[in-house]
N, CA, C and O atoms as a DFTB+ gen file, in Angstrom:
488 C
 N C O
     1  1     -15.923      -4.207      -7.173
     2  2     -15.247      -2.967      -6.910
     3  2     -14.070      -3.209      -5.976
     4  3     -13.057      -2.606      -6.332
     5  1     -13.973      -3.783      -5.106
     6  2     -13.276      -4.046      -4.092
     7  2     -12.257      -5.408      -4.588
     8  3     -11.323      -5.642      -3.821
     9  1     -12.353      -6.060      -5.480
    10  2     -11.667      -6.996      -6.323
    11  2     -10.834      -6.010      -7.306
    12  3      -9.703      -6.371      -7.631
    13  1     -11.139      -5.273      -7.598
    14  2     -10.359      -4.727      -8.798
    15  2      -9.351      -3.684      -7.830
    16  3      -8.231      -3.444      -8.279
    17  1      -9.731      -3.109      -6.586
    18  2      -8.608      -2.520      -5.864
    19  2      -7.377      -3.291      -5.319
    20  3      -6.159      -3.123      -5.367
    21  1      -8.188      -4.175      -4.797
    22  2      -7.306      -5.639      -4.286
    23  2      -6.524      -6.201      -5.654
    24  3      -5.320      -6.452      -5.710
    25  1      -7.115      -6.287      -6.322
    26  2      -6.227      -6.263      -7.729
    27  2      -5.260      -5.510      -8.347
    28  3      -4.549      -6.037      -9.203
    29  1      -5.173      -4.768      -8.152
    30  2      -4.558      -3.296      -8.885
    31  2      -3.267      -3.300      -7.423
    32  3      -2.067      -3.166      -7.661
    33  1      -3.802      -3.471      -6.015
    34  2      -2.750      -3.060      -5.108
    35  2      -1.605      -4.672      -4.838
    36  3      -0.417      -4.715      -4.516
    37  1      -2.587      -5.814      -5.133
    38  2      -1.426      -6.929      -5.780
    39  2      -0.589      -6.948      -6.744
    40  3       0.564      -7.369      -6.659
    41  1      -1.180      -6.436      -7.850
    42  2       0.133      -6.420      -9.009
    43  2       1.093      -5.389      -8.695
    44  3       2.270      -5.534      -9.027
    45  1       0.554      -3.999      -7.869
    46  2       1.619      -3.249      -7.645
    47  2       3.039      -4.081      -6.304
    48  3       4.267      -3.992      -6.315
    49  1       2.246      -4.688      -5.500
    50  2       3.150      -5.539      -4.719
    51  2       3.941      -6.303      -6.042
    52  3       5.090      -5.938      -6.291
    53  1       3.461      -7.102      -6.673
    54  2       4.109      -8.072      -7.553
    55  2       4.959      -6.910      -8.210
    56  3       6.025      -7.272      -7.713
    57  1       5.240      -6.002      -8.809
    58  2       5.828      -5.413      -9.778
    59  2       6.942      -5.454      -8.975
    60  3       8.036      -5.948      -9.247
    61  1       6.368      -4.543      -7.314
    62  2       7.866      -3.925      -6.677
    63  2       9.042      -5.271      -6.061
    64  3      10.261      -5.111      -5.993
    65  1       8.273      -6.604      -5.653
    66  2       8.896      -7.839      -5.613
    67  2      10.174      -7.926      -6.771
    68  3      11.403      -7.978      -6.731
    69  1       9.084      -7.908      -7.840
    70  2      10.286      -8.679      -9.310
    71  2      11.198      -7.006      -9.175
    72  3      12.393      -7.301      -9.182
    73  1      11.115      -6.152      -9.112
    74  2      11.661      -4.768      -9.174
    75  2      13.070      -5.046      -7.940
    76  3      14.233      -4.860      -8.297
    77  1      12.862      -5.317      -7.089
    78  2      13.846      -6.110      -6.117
    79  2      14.659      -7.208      -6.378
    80  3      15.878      -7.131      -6.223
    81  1      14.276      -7.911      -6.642
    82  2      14.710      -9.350      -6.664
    83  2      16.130      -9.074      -7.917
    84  3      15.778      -8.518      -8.958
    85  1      17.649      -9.454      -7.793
    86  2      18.528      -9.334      -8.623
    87  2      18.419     -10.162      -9.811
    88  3      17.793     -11.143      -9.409
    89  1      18.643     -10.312     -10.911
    90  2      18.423     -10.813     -12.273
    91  2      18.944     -12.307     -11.941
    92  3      19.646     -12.690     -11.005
    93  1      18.371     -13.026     -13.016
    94  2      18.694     -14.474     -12.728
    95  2      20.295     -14.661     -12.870
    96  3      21.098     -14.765     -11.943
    97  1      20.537     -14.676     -14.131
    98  2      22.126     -14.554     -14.616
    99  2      22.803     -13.403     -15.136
   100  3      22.032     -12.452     -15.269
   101  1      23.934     -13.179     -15.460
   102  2      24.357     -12.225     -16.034
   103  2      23.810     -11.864     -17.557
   104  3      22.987     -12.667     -17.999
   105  1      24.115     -10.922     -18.277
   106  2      24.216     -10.708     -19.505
   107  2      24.422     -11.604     -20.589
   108  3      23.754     -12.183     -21.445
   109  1      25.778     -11.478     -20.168
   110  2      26.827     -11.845     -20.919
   111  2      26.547     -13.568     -21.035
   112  3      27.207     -14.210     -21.852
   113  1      25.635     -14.180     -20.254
   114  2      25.718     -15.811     -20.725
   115  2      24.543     -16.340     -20.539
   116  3      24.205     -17.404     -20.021
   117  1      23.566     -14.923     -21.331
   118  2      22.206     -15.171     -21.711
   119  2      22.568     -16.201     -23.378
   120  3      23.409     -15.668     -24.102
   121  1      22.054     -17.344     -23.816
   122  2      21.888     -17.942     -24.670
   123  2      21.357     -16.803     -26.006
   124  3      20.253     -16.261     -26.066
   125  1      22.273     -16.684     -26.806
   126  2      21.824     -15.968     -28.141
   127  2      21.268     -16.969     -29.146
   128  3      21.807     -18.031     -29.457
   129  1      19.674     -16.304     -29.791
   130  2      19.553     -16.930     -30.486
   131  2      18.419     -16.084     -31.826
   132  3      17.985     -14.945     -31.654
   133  1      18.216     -16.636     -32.657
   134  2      17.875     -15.658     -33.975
   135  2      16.152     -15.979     -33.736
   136  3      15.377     -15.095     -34.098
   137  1      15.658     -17.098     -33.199
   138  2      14.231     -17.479     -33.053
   139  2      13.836     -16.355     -32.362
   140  3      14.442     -15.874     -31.405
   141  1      12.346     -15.743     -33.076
   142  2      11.341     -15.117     -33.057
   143  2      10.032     -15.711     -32.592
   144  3       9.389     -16.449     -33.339
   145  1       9.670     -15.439     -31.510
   146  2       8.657     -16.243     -30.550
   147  2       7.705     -15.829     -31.689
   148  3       7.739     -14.714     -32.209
   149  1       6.798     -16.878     -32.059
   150  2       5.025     -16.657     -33.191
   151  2       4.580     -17.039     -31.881
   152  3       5.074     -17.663     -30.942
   153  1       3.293     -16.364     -32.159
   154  2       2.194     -16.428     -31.246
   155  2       1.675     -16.004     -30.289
   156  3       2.404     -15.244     -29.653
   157  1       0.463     -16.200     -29.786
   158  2       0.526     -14.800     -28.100
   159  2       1.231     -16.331     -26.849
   160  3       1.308     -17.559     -26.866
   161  1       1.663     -14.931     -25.749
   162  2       2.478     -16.288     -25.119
   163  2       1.388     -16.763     -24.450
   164  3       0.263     -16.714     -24.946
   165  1       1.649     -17.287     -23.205
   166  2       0.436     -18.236     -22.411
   167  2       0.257     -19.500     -23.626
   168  3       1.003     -19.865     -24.535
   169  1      -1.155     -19.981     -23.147
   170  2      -1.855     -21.182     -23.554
   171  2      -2.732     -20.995     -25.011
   172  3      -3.047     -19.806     -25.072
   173  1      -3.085     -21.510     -25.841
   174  2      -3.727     -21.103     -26.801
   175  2      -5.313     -21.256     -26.359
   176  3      -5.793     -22.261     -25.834
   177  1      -6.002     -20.071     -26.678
   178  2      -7.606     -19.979     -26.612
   179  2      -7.919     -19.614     -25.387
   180  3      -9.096     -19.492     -25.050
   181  1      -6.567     -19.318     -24.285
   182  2      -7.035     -18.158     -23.146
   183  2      -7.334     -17.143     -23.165
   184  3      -6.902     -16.716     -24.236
   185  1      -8.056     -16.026     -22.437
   186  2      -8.726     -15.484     -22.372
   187  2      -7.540     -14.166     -22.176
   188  3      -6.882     -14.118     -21.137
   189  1      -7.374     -13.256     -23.138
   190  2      -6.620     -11.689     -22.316
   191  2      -6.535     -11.438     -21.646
   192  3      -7.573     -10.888     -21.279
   193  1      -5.626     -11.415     -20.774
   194  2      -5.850     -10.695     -19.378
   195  2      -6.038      -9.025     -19.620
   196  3      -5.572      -8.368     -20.551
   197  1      -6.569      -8.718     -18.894
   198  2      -7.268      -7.268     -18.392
   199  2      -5.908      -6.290     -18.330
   200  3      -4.985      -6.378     -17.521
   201  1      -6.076      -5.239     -19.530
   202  2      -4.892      -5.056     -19.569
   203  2      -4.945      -3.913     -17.904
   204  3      -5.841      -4.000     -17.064
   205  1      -3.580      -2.803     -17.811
   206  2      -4.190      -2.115     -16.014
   207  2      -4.987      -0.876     -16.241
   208  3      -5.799      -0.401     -15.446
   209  1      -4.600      -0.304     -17.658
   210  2      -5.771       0.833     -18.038
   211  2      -7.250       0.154     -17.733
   212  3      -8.000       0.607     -16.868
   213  1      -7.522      -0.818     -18.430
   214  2      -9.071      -1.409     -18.115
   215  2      -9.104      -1.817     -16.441
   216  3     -10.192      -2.027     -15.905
   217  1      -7.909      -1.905     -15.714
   218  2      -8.374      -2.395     -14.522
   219  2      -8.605      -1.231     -13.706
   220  3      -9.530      -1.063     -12.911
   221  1      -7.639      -0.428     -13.995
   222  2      -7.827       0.891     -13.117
   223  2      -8.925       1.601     -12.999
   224  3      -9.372       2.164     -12.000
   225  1      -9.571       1.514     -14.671
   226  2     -10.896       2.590     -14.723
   227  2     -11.681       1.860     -13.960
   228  3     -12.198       2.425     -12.997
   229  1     -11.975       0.365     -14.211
   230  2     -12.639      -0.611     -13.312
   231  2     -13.054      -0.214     -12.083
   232  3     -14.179      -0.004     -11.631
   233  1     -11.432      -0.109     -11.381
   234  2     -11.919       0.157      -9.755
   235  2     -12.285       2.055      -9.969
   236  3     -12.314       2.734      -8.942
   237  1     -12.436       2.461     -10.789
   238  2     -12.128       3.950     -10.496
   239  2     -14.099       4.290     -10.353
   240  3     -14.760       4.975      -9.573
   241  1     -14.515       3.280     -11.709
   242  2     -16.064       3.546     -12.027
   243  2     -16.661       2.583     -10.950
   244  3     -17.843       2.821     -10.700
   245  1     -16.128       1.598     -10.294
   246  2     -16.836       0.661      -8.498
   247  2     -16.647       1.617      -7.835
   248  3     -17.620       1.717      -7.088
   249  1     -15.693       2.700      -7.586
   250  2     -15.422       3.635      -6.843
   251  2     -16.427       4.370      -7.028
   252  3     -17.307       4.247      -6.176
   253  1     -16.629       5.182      -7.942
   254  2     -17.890       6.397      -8.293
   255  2     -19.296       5.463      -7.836
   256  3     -19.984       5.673      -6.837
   257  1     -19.452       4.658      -8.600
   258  2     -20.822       3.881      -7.734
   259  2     -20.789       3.448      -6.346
   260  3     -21.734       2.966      -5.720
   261  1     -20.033       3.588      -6.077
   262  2     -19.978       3.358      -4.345
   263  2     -20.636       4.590      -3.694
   264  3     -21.665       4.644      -3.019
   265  1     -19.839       5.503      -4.042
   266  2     -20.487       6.790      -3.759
   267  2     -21.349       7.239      -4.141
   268  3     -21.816       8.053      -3.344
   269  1     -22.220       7.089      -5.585
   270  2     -23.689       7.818      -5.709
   271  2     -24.210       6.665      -5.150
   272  3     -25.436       6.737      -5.069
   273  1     -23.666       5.447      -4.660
   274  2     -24.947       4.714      -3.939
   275  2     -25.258       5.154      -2.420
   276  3     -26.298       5.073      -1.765
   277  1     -23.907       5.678      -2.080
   278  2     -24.058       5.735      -0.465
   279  2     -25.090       7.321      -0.430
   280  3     -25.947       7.481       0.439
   281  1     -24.773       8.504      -1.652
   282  2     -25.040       9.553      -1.297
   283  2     -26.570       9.513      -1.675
   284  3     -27.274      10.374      -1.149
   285  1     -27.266       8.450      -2.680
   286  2     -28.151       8.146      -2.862
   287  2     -29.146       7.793      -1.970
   288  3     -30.314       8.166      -2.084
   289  1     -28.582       6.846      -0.788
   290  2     -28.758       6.336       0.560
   291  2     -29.220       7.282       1.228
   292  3     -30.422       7.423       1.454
   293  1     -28.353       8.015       1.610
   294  2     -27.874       9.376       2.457
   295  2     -29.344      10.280       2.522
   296  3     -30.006      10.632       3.498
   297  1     -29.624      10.566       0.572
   298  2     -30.644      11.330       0.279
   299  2     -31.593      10.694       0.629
   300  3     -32.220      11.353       1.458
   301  1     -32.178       9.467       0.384
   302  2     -33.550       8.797       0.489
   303  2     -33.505       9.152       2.387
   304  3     -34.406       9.890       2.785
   305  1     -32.512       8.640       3.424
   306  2     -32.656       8.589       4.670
   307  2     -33.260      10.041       5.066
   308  3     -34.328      10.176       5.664
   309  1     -32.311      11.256       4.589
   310  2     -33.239      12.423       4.961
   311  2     -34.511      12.984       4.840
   312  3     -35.171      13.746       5.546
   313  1     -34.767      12.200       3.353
   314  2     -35.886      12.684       3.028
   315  2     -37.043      11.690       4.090
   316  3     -38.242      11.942       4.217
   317  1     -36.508      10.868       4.572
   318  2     -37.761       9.812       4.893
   319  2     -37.798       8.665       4.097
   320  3     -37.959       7.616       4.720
   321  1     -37.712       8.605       3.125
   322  2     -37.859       7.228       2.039
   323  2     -38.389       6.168       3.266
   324  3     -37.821       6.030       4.350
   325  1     -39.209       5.692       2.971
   326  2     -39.613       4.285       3.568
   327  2     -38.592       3.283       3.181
   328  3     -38.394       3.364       1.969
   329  1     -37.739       2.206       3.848
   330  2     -36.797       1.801       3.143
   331  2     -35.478       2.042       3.517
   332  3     -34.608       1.193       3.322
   333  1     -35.252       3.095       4.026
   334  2     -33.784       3.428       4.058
   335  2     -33.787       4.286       5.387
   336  3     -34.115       5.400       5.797
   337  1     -33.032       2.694       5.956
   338  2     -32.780       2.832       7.316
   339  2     -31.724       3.009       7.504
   340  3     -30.984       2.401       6.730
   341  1     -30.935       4.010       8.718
   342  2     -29.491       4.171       9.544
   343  2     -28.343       3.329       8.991
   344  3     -27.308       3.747       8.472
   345  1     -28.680       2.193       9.178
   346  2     -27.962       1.101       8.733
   347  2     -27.130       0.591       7.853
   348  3     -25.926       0.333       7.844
   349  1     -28.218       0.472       6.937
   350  2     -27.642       0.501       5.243
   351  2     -26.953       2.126       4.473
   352  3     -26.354       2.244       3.404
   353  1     -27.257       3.014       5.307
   354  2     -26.445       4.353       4.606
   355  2     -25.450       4.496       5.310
   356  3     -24.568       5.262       4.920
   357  1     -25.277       3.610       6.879
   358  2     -23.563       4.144       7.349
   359  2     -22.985       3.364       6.753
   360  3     -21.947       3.856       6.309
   361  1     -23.237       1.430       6.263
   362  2     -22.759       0.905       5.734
   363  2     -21.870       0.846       4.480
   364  3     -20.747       0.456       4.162
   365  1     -23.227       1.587       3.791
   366  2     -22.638       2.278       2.370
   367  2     -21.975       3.364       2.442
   368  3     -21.044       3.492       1.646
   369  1     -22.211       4.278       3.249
   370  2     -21.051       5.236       3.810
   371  2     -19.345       4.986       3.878
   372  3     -18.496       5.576       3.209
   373  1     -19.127       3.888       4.939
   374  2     -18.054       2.588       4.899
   375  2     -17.191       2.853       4.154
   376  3     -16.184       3.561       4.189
   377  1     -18.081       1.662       2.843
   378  2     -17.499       0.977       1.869
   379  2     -17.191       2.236       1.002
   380  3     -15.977       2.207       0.799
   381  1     -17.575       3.003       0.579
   382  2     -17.219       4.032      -0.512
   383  2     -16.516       5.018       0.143
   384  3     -16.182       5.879      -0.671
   385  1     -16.199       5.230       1.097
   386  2     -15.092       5.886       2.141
   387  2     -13.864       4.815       1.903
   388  3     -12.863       5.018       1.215
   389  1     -14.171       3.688       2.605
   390  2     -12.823       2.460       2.608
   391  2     -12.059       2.648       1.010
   392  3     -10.861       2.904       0.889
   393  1     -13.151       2.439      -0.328
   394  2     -13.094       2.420      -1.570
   395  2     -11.912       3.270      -1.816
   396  3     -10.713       3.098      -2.035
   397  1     -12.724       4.245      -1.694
   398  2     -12.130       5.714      -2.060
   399  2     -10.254       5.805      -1.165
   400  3      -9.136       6.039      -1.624
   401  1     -10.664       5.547      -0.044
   402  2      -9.132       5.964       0.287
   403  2      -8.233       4.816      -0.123
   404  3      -7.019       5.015      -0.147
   405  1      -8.874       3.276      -0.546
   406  2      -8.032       2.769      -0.858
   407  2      -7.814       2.914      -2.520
   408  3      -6.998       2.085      -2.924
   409  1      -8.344       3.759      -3.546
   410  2      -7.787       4.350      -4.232
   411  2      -7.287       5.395      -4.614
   412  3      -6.970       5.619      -5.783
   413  1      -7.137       6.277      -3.535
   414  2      -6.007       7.271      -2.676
   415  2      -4.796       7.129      -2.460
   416  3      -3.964       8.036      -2.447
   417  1      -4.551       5.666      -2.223
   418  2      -3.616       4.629      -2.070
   419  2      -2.817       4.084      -2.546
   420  3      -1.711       3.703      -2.163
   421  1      -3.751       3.961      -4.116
   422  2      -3.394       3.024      -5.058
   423  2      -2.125       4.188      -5.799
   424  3      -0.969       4.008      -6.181
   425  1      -3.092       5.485      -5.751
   426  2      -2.644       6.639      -6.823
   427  2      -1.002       6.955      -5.933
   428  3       0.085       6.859      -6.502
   429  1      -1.151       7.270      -4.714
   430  2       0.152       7.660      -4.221
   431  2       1.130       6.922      -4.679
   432  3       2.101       7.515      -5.148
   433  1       1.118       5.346      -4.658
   434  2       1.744       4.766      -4.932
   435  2       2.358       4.125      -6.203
   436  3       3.205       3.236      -6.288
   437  1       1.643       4.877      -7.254
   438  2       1.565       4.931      -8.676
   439  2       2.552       6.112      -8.873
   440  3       3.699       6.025      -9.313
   441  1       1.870       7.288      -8.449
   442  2       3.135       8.234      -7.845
   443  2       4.073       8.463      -7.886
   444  3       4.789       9.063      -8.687
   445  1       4.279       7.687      -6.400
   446  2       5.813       7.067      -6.294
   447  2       6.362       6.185      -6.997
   448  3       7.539       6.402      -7.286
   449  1       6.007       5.475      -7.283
   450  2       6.714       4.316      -8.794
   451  2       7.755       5.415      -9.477
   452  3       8.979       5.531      -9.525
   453  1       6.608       6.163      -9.982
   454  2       6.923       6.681     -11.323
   455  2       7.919       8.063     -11.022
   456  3       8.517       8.498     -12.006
   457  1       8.121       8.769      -9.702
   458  2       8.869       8.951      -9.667
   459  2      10.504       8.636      -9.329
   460  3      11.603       9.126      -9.591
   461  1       9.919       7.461      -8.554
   462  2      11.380       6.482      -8.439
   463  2      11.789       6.104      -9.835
   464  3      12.955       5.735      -9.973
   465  1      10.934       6.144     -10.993
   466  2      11.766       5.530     -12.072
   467  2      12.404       6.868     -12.988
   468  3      13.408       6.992     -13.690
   469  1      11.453       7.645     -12.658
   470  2      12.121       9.070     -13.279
   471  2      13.492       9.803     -12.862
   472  3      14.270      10.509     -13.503
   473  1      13.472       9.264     -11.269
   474  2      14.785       9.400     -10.375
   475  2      15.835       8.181     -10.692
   476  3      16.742       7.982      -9.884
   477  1      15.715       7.341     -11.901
   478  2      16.818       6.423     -11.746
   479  2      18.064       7.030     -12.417
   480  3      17.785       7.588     -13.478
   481  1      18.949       7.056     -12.185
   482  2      20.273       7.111     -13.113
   483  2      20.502       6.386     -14.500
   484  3      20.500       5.172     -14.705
   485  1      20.633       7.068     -15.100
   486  2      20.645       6.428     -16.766
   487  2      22.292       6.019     -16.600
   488  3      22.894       5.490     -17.535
């Protein structure tokens, strides 16, 4: 769960990097040529990468289990549950708090992308 946020908030760093960075060369003395790349790019017999729809829901469904685990916690501690001590429910408390706002985070900044690109000048 916490891999796939950390994931999702790296590629957004990586996007806004290359989004910065000025183009290698001009236009105009890009090499023209009629070849049609065959094949998927990368290495042959690697593995897909994860496209960000599958990564997003990823952290979205570690997110939701974070929270019926902590509120799960939460419930067993009131009731008494033998088992579920202070400890382990502020813990889990934490992490699905931390979770959560850091995909609070993720979204603002998805957000903002997308309205910076809606705000570009054609």
């Amino acid at each position: 769960m916490t891999h796939s946020v950390t994931s999702i908030l790296s590629q957004i760093r990586s996007f806004q990097t290359q989004a910065s960075q000025p183009l290698a060369s001009p236009l105009g003395e890009m090499p023209r040529t009629n070849a049609i790349p065959t094949g998927a790019p990368g290495t042959i017999g690697a593995p897909a990468p994860a496209s960000f729809s599958d990564t997003l829901r990823g952290a979205l469904s570690g997110v939701n289990e974070a929270q019926a685990k902590s509120g799960a916690l939460a419930r067993d501690f009131e009731l008494g549950v033998p088992g579920a001590d202070l400890a382990k429910v502020m813990v889990a408390s934490q992490q699905s708090q931390i979770a959560f706002r850091a995909t609070v985070e993720v979204r603002n900044r998805l957000v903002q992308a997308y309205q910076d690109v809606m705000n570009m000048p054609l």
